[in-house]
DRENTOR-558494 format. One record per atom (N, C-alpha, C): residue number from 1; chain; atom name; x, z, y. Coordinates in steps of 0.02 Angstrom, whole numbers, plus 32768, in hexadecimal, padded with zeros to 4 digits. Each point is the difference from the previous one (the first is absolute). Example, Ala and Ser with C-alpha at 12.3 -4.5 7.8 and 13.67 -1.06 7.14 Angstrom:
REM DRENTOR-558494
- pos,unit,site,px,pz,py
- 1,A,N,8294,8186,7EE4
- 1,A,CA,7FD3,8000,803B
- 1,A,C,802D,8000,803C
- 2,A,N,7FEE,7FDC,8035
- 2,A,CA,802A,8003,803B
- 2,A,C,7FD9,8025,8037
END
This chain:
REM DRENTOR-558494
- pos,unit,site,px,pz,py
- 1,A,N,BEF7,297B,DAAA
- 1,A,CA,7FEB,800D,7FBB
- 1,A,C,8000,804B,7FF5
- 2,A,N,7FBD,8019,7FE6
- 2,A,CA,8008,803A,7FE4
- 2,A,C,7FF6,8024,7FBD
- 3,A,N,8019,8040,7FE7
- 3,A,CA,7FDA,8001,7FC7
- 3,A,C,7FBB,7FE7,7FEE
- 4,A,N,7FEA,8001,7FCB
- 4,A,CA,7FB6,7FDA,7FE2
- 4,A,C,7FCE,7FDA,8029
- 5,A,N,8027,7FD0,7FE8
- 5,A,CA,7FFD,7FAC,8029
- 5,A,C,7FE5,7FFE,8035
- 6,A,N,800A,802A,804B
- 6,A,CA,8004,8000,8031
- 6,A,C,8030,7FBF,8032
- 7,A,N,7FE4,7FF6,8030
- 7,A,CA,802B,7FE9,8028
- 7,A,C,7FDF,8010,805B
- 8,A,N,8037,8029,801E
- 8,A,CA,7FEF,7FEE,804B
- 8,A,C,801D,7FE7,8025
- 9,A,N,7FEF,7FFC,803B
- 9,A,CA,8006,7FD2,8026
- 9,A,C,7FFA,8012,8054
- 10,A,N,8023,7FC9,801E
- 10,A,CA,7FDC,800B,8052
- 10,A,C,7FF8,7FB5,8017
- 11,A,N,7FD1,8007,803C
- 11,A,CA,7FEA,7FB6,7FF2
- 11,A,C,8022,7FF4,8059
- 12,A,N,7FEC,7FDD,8015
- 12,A,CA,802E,7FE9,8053
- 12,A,C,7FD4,8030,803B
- 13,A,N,7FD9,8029,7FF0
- 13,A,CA,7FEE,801E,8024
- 13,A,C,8008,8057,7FF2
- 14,A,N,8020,800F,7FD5
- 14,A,CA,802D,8026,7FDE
- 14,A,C,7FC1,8035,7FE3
- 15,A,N,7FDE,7FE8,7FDD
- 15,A,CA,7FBD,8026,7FEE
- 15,A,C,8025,7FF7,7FB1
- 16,A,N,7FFC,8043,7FC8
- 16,A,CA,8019,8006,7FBF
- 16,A,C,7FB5,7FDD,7FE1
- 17,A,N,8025,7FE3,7FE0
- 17,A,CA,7FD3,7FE7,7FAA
- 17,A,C,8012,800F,7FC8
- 18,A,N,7FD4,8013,7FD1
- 18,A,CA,8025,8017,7FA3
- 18,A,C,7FD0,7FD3,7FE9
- 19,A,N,8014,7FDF,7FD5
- 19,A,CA,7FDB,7FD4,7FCC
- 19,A,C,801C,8028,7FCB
- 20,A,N,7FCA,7FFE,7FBB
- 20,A,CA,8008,801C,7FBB
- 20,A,C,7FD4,7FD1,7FE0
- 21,A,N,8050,7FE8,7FE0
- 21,A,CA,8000,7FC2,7FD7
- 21,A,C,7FE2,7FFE,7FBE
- 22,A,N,7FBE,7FF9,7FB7
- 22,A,CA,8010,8015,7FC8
- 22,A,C,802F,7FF2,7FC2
- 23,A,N,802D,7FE6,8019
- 23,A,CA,8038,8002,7FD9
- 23,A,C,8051,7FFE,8023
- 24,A,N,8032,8011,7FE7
- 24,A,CA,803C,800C,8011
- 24,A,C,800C,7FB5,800D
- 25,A,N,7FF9,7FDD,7FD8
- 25,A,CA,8009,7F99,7FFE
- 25,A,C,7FD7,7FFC,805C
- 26,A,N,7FD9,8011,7FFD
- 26,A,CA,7FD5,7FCF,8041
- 26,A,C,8017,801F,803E
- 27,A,N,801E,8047,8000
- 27,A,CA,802E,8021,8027
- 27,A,C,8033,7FF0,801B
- 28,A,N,8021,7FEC,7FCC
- 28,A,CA,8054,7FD3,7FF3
- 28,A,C,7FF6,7FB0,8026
- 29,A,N,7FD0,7FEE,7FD1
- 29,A,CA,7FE8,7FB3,8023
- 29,A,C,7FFC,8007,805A
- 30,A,N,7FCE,801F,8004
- 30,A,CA,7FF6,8006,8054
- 30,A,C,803A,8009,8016
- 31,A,N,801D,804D,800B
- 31,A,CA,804A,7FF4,800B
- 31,A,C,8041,7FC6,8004
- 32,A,N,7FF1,7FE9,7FD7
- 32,A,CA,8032,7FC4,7FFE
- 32,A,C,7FEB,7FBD,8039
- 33,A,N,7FB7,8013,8000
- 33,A,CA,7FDA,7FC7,8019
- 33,A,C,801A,801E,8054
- 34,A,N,7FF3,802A,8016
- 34,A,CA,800B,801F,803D
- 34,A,C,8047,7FF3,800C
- 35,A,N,8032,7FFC,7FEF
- 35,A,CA,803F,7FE4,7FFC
- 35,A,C,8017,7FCA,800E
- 36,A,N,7FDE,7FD7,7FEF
- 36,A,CA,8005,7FC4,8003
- 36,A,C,7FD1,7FE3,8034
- 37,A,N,7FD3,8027,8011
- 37,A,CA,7FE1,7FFA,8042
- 37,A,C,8023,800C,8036
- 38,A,N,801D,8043,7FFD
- 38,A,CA,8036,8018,803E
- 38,A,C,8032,7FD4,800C
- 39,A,N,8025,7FDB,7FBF
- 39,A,CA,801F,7FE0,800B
- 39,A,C,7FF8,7FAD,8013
- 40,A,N,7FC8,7FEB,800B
- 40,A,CA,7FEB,7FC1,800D
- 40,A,C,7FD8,8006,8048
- 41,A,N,7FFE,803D,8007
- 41,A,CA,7FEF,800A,805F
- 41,A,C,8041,800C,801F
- 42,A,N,8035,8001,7FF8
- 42,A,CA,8052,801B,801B
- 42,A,C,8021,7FA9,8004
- 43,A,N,800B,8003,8043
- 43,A,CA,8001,7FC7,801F
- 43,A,C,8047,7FDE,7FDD
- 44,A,N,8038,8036,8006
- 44,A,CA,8023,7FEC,7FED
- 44,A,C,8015,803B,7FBF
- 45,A,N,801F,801C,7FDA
- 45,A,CA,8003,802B,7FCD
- 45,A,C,804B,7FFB,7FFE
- 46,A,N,8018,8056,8015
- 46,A,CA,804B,8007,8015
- 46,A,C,8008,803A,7FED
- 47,A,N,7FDE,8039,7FCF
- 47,A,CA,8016,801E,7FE4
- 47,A,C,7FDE,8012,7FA9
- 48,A,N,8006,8025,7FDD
- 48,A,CA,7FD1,7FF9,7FBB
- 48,A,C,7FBF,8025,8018
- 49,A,N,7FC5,7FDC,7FE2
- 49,A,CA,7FC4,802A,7FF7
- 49,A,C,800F,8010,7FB7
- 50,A,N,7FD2,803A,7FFC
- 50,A,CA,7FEA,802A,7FC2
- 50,A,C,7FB8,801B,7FF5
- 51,A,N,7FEF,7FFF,7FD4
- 51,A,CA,7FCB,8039,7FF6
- 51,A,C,7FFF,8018,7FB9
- 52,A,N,7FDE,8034,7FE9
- 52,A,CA,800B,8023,7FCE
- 52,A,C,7FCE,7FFB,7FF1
- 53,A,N,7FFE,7FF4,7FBA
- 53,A,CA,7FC9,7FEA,7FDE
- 53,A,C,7FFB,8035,7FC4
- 54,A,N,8035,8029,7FEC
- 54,A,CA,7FE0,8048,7FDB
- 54,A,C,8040,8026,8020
- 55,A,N,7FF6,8057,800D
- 55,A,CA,8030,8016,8015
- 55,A,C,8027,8023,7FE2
- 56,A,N,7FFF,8009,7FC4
- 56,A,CA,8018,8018,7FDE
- 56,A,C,8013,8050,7FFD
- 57,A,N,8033,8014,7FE3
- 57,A,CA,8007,8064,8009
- 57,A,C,8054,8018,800A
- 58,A,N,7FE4,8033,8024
- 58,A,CA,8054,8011,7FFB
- 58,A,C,8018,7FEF,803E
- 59,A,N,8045,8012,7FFE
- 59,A,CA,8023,7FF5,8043
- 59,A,C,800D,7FB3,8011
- 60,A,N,8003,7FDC,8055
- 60,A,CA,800B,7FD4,8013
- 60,A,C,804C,7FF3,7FE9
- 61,A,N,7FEB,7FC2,7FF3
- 61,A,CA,8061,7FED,7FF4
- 61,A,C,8025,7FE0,804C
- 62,A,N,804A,8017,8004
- 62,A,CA,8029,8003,802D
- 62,A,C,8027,7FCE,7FED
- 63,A,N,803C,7FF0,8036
- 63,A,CA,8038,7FDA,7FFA
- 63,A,C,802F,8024,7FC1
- 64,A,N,8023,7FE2,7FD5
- 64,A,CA,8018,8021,7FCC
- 64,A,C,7FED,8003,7FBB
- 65,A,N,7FBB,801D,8002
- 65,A,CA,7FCB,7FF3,7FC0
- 65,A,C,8006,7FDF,7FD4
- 66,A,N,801B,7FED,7FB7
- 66,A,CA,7FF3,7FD0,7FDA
- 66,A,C,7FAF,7FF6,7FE7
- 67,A,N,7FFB,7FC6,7FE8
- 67,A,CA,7FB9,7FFC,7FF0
- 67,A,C,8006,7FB7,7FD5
- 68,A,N,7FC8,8011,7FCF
- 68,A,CA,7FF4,7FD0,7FD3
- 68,A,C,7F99,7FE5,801B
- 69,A,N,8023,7FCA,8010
- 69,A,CA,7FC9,7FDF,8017
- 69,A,C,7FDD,7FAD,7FDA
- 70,A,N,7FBC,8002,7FF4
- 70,A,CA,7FD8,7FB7,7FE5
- 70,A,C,7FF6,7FE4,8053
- 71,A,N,8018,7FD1,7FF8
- 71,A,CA,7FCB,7FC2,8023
- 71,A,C,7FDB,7FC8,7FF3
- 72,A,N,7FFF,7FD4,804B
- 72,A,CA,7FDA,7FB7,7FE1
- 72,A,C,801E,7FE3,8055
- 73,A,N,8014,7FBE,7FFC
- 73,A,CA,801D,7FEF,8038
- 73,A,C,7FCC,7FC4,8011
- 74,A,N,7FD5,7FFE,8046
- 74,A,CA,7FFC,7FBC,801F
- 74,A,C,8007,7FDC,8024
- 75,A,N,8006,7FB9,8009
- 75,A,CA,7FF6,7FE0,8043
- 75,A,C,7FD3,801E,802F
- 76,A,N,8004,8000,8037
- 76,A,CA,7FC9,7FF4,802E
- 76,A,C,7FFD,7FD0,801D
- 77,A,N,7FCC,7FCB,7FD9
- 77,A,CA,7FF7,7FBE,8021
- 77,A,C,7FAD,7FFA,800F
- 78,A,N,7FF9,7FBF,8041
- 78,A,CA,7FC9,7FFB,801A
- 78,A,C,7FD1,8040,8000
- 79,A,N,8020,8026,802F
- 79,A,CA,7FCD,8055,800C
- 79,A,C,7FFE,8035,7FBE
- 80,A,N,800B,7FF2,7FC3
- 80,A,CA,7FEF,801E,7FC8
- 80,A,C,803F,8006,7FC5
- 81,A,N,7FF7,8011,7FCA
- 81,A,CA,8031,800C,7FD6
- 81,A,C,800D,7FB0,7FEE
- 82,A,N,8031,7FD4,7FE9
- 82,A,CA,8016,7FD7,7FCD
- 82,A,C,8021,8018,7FD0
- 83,A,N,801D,7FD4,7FF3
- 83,A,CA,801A,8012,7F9B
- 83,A,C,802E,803B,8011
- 84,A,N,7FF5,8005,7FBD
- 84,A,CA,803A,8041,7FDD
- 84,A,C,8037,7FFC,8011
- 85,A,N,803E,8008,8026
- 85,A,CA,8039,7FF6,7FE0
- 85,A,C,802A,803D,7FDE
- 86,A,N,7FEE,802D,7FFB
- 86,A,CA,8032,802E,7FDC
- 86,A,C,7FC0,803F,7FE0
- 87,A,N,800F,800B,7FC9
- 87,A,CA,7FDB,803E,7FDF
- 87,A,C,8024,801A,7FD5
- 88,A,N,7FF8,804B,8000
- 88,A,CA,801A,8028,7FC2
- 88,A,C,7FB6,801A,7FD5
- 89,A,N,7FE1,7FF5,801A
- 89,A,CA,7FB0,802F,7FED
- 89,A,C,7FF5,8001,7FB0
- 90,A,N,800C,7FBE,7FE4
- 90,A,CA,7FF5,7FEE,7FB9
- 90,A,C,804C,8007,7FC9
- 91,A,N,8028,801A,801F
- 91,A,CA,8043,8001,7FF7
- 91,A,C,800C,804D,7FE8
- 92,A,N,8032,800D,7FBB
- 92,A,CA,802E,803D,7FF8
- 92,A,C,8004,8032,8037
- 93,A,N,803D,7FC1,801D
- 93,A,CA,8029,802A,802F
- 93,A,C,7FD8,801C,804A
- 94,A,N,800C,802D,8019
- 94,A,CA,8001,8026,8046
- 94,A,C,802A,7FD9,801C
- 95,A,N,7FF4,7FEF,8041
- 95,A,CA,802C,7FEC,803F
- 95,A,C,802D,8062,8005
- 96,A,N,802C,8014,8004
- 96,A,CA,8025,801B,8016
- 96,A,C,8028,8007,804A
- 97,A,N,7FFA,801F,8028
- 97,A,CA,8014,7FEC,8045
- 97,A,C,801B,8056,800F
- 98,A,N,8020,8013,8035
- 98,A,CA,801F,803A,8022
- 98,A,C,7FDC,7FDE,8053
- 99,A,N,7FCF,8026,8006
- 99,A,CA,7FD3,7FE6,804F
- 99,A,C,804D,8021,8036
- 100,A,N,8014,7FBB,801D
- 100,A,CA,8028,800D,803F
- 100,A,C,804B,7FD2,7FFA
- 101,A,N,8002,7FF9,7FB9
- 101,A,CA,8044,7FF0,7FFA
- 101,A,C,800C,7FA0,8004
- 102,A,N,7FC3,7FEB,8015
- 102,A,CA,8001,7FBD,802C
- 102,A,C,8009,7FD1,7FB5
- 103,A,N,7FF5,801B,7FBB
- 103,A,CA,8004,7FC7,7FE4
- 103,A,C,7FBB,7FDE,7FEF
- 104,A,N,7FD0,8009,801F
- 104,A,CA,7FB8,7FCC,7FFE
- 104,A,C,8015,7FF1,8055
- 105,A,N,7FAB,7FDE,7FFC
- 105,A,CA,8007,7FE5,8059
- 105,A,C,7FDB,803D,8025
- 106,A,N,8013,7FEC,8035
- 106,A,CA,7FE8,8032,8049
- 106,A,C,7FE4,8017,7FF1
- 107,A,N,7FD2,7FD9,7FF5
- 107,A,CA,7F94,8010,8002
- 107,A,C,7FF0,8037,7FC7
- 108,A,N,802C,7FF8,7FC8
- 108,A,CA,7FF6,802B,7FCD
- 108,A,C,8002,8045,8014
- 109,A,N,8053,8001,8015
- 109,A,CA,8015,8046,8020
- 109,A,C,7FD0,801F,802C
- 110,A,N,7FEC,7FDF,8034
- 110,A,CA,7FDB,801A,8033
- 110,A,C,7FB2,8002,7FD3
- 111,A,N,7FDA,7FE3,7FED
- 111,A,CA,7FD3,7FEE,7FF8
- 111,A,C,7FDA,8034,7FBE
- 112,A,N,8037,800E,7FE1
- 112,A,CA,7FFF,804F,7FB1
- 112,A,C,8010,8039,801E
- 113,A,N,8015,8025,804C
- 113,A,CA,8000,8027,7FFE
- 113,A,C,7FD0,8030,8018
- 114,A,N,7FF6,8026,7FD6
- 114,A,CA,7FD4,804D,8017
- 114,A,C,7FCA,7FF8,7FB2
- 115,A,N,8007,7FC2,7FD6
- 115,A,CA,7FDC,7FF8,7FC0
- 115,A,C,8014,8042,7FD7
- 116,A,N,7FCA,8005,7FD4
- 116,A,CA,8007,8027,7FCB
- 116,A,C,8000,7FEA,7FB9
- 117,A,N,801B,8037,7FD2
- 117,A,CA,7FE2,7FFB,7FC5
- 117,A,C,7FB2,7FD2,7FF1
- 118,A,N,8006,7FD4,7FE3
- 118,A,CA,7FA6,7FEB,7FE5
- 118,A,C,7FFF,7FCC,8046
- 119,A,N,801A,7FF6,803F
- 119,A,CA,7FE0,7FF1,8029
- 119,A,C,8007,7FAC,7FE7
- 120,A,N,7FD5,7FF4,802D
- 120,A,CA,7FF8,7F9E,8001
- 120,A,C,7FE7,7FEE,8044
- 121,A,N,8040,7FD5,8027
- 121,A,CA,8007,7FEC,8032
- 121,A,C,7FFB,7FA4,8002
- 122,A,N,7FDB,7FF2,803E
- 122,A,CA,7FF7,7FBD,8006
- 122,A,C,802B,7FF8,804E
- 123,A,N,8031,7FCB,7FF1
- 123,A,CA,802C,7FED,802D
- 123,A,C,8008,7FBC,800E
- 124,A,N,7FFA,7FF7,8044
- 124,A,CA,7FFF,7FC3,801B
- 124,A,C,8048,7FFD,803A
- 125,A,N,8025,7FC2,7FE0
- 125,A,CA,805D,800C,8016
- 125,A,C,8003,7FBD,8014
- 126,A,N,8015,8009,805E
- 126,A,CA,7FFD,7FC0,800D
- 126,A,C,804D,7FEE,7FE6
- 127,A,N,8014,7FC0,801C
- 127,A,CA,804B,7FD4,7FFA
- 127,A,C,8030,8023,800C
- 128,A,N,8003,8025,8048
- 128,A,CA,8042,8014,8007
- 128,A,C,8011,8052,7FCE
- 129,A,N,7FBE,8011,7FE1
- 129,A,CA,8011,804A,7FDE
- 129,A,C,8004,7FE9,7FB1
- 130,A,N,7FEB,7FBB,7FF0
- 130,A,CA,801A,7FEE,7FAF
- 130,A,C,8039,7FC4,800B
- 131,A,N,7FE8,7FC6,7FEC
- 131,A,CA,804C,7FD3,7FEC
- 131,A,C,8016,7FDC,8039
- 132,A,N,7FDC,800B,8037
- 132,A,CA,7FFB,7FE1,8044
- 132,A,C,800B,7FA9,7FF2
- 133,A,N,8021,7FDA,802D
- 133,A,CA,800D,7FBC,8004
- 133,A,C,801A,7FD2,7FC3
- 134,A,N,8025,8044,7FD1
- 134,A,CA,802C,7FD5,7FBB
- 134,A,C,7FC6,8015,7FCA
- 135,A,N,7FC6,800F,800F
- 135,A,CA,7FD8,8014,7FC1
- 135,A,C,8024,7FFA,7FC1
- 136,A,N,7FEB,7FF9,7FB8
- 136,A,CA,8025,801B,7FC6
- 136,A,C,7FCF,7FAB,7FE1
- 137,A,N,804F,7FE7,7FED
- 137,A,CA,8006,7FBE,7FE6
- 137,A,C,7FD2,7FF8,7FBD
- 138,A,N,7FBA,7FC9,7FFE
- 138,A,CA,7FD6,7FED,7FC6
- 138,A,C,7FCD,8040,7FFB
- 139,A,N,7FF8,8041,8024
- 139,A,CA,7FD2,802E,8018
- 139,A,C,7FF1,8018,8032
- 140,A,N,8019,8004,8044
- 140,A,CA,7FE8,8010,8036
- 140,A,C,801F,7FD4,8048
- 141,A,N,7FC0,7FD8,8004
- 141,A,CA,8020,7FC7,8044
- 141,A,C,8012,8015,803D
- 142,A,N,803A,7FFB,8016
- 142,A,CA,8023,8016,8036
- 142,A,C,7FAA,800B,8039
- 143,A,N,8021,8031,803E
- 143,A,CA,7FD0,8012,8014
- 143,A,C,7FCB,8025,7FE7
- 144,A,N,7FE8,802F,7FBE
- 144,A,CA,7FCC,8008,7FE5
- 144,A,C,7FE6,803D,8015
- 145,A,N,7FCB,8022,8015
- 145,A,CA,7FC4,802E,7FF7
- 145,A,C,7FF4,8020,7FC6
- 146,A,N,8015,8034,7FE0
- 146,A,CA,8006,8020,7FB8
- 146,A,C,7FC2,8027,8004
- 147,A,N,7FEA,8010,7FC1
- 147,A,CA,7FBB,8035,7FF7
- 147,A,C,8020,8023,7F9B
- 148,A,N,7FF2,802B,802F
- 148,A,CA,801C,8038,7FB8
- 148,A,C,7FCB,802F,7FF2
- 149,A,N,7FEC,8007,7FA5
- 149,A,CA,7FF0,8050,7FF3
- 149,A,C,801E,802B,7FEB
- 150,A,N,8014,8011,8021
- 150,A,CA,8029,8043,7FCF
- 150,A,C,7FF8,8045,7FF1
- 151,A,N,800B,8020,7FC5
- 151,A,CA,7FD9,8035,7FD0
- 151,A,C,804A,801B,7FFD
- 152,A,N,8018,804E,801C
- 152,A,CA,8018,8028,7FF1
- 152,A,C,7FF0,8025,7FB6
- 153,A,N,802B,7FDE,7FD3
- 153,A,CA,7FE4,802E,7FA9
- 153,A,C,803A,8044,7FFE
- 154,A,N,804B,8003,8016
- 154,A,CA,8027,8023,7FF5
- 154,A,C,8013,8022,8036
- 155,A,N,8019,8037,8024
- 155,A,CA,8026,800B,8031
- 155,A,C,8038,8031,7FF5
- 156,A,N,803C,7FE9,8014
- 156,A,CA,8021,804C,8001
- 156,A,C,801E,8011,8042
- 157,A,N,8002,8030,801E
- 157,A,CA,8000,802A,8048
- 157,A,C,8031,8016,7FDF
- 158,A,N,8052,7FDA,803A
- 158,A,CA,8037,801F,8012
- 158,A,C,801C,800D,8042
- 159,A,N,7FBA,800F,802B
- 159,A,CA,8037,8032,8040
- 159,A,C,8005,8057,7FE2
- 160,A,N,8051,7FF0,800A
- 160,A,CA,8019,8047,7FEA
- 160,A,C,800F,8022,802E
- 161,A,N,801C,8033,7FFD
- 161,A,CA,802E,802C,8029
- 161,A,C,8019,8024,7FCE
- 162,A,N,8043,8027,8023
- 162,A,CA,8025,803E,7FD8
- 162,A,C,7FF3,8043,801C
- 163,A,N,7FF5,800A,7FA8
- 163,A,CA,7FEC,804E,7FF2
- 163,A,C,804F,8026,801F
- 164,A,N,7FEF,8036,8005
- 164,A,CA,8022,8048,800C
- 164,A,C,8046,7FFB,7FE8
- 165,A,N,7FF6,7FE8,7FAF
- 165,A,CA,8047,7FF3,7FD4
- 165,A,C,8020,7FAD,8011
- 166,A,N,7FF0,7FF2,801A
- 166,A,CA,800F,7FB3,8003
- 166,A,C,7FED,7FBC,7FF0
- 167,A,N,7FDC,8014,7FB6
- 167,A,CA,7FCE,7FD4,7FD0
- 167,A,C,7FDF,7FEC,8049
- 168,A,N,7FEB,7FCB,7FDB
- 168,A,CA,7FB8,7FEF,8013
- 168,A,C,7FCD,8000,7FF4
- 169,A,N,7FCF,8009,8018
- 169,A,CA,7FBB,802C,8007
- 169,A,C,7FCF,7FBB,8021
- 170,A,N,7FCB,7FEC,7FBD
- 170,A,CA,7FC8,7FD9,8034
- 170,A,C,7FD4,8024,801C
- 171,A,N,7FFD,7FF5,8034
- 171,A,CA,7FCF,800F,802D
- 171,A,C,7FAB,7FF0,8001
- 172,A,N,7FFC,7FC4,7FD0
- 172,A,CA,7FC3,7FE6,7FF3
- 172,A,C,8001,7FFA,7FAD
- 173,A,N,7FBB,8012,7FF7
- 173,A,CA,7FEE,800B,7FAC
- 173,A,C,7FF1,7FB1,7FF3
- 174,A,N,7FF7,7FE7,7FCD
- 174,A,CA,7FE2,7FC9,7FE2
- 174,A,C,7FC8,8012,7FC9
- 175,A,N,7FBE,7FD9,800C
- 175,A,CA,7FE3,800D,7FBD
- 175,A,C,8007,7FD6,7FC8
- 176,A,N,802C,7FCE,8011
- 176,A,CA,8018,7FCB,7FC4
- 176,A,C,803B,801E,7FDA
- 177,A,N,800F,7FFF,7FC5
- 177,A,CA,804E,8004,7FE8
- 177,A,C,801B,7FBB,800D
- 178,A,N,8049,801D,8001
- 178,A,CA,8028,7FB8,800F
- 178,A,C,7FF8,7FD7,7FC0
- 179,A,N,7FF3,7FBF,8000
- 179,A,CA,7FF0,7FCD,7FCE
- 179,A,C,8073,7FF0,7FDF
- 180,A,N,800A,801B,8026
- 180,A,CA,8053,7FF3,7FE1
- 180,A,C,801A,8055,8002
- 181,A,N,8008,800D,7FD9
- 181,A,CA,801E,803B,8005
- 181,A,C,803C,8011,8008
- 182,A,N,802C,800C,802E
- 182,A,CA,8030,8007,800F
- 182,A,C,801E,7FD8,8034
- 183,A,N,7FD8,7FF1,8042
- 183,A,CA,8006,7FCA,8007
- 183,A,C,7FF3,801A,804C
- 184,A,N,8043,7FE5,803B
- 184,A,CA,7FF9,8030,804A
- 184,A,C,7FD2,7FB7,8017
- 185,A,N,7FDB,7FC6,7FF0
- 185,A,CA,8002,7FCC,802A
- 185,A,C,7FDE,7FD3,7FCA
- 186,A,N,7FCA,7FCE,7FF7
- 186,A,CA,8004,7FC5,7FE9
- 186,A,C,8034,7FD5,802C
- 187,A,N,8010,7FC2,7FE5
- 187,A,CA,8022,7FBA,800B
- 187,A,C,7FB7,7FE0,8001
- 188,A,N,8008,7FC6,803F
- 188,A,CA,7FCD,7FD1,7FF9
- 188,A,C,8015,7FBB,7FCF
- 189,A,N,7FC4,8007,7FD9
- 189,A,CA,7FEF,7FC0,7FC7
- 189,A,C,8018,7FBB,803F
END
């Protein structure tokens, strides 16, 4: 994905392609579609796919990072998306998370990092990187194939180091203000 609705590519003979999409929607669409392609040619699926479907600005987020993030959670049944099971999209609240500190699943951790500000990532999380064998009782059947979007809206960048005097000194700017003010960390919702 690139700026203004670009997308390239390499094809199996490693020759580059750019398609320019006319709209950001049919950009996003393809993308997602290519995803779910990659992932329905992968014989077996043993680690997360991703692709980025806008990239948003600003610095990549790291292990540490808090971030206030929208999603939309799906099955992946018979090759393609099935139902919903989890969304914040239409919801108040931000998902709240600290990327690293293991309280979502694997796939999340691994699967959000190097996102930005604005970005929107499409993630495909097999079994053993979400609820694996005990899936999550009356929403996700043991064994399941997860498909996530997720939209970085907040970030705050806390790898620090110490300044000269002892304080601490971030090392990385944010272009978000912190949505809590005073605050070394969200708690996950």
């Amino acid at each position: 994905v690139q700026p203004n609705n670009y997308s390239t590519f390499y094809d199996d003979q490693r020759q580059n392609w750019s398609i320019m999409f006319e709209s950001e929607k049919a950009a996003m669409d393809f993308s997602r579609q290519v995803c779910i392609a990659k992932c329905n040619s992968c014989p077996a699926l043993d680690s997360v796919l991703y692709q980025d479907l806008l990239l948003g600005e600003g610095q990549g987020v790291e292990a540490g990072d808090s971030l206030e993030i929208a999603y939309t959670g799906w099955l992946f049944q018979n090759n393609g998306l099935g139902q919903v099971f989890d969304s914040n999209v239409n919801k108040d609240k931000l998902l709240r998370l600290k990327l690293g500190s293991g309280k979502v699943i694997k796939g999340w951790e691994e699967g959000m990092m190097g996102m930005k500000k604005g970005g929107r990532r499409y993630l495909i999380i097999p079994p053993a990187w979400a609820y694996g064998a005990q899936g999550v009782a009356g929403r996700v059947p043991p064994d399941s194939t997860l498909v996530f979007e997720v939209e970085v809206r907040r970030v705050k960048l806390v790898k620090e180091c110490s300044g000269s005097d002892g304080q601490s000194v971030s090392s990385r700017d944010s272009l978000a203000p912190s949505p809590v003010p005073n605050s070394d960390g969200f708690s996950a919702d």
